[in-house]
C-alpha positions in Angstrom: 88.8 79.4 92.4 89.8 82.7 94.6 93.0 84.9 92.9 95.4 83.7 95.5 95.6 80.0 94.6 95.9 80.7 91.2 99.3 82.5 91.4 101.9 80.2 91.5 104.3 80.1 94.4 107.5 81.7 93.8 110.0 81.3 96.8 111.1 84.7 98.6 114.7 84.5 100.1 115.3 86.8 103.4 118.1 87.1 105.4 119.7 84.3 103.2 117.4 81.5 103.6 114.4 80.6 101.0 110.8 80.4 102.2 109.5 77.5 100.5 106.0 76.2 100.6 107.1 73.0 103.1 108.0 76.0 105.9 105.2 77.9 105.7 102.8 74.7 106.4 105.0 74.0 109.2 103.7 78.2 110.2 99.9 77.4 110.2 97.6 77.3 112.9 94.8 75.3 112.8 91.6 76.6 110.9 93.8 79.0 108.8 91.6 79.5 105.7 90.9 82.5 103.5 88.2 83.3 105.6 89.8 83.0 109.4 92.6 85.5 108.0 89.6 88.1 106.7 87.7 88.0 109.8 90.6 87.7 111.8 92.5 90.7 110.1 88.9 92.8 110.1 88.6 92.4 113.6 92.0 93.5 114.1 92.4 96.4 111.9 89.2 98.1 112.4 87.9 97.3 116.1 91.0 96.3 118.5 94.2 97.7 116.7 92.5 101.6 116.8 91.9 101.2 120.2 95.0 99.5 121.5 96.8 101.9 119.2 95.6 105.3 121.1 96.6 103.9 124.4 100.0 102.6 123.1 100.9 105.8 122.0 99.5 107.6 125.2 101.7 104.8 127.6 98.4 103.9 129.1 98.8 99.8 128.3 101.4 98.1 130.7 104.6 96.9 129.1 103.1 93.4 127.7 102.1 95.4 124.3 104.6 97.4 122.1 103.8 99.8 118.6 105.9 99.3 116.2 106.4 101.7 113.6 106.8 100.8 109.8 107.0 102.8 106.3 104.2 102.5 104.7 105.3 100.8 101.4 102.6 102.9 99.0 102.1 106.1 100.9 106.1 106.3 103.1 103.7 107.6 105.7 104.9 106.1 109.0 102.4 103.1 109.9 101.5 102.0 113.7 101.0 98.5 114.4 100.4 97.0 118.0 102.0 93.9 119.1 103.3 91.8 122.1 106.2 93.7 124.1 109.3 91.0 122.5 112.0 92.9 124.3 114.4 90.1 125.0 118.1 91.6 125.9 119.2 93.1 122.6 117.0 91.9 120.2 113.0 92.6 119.7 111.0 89.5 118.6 107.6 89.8 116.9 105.4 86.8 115.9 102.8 87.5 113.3 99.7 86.4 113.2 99.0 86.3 109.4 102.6 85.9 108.0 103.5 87.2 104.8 99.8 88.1 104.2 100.3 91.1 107.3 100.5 94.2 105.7 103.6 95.6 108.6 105.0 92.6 107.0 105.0 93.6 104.0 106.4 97.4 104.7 109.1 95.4 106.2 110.1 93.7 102.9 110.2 97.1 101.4 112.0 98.8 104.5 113.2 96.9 107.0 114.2 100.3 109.0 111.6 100.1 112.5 111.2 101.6 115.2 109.2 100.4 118.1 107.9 102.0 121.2 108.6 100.3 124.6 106.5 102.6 127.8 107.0 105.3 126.9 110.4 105.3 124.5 111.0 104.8 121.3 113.7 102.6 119.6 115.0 102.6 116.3 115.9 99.6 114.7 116.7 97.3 111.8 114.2 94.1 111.3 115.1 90.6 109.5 112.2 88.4 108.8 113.2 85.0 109.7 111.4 82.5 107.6 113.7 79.6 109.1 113.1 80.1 112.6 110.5 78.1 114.7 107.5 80.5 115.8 106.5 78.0 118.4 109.9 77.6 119.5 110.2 81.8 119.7 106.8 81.7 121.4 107.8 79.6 124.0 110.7 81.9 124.8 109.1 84.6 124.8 106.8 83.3 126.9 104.0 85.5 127.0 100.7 83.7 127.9 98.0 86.2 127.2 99.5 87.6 124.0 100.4 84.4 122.5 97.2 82.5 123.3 95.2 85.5 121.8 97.7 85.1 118.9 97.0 81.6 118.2 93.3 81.4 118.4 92.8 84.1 115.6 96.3 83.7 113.9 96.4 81.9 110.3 100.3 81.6 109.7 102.9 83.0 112.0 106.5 84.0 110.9 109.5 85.5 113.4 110.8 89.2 112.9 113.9 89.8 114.3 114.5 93.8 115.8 118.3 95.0 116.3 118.3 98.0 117.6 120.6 100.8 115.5 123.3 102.6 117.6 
């Protein structure tokens, strides 16, 4: 029996809605076991998000990829994560590709002030997970082929983060 599935589920209410065991099914991709999520988030952390990272923050990449910034919720020290540009009017959307189980995630939880760096700028802002909103549904208007395929072939449970920016 592994450590996860023998702590029992306890609800976690953001932005005023409960996350409850029923949504996050709804989240899954296919082949999202234990063991998709560790490869998946090895891969990731130690071979493509270095890499990606550097050239984010030197605004070599085009605008389809964005670095957002986080506190990290041991250390404080300011964390760098890549993702796909979600620069939609106002509002900066991000679709995870490991949920609540993504460590930004869970910086968020603890600090939900951002920032995230567009080109070459950066932007502060506030983020609001969104356990209620549709992550297929967000994909689709983000619409952003590349990114969101990549995302679902090595994803294990997505979840919509919602960036305002701070004036």
């Amino acid at each position: 029996m592994g450590g996860a599935s023998c702590v029992p589920y306890s609800p976690v209410v953001v932005g005023g809605d409960t996350d409850t065991p029923e949504r996050r099914r709804d989240r899954q991709l296919p082949g999202s076991g234990s063991l998709k999520r560790r490869l998946s988030k090895f891969s990731t952390v130690r071979v493509v998000n270095p890499l990606v990272r550097r050239l984010l923050e030197r605004g070599l990449l085009p605008k389809t990829h964005a670095l957002l910034e986080t506190t990290g919720r041991v250390t404080g020290k300011p964390r760098h994560t890549p993702v796909g540009n979600g620069l939609r009017g106002e509002k900066f959307w991000i679709v995870t590709e490991h949920g609540w189980a993504a460590d930004y995630v869970k910086n968020i939880e603890r600090n939900p002030r951002v920032r995230v760096k567009v080109g070459r700028s950066w932007h502060p802002g506030i983020a609001r997970i969104l356990p209620e909103e549709d992550p297929r549904e967000r994909l689709r208007k983000l619409h952003r082929p590349v990114n969101d395929s990549l995302l679902k072939a090595v994803g294990t449970e997505m979840l919509v983060i919602a960036l305002t920016w701070k004036t």
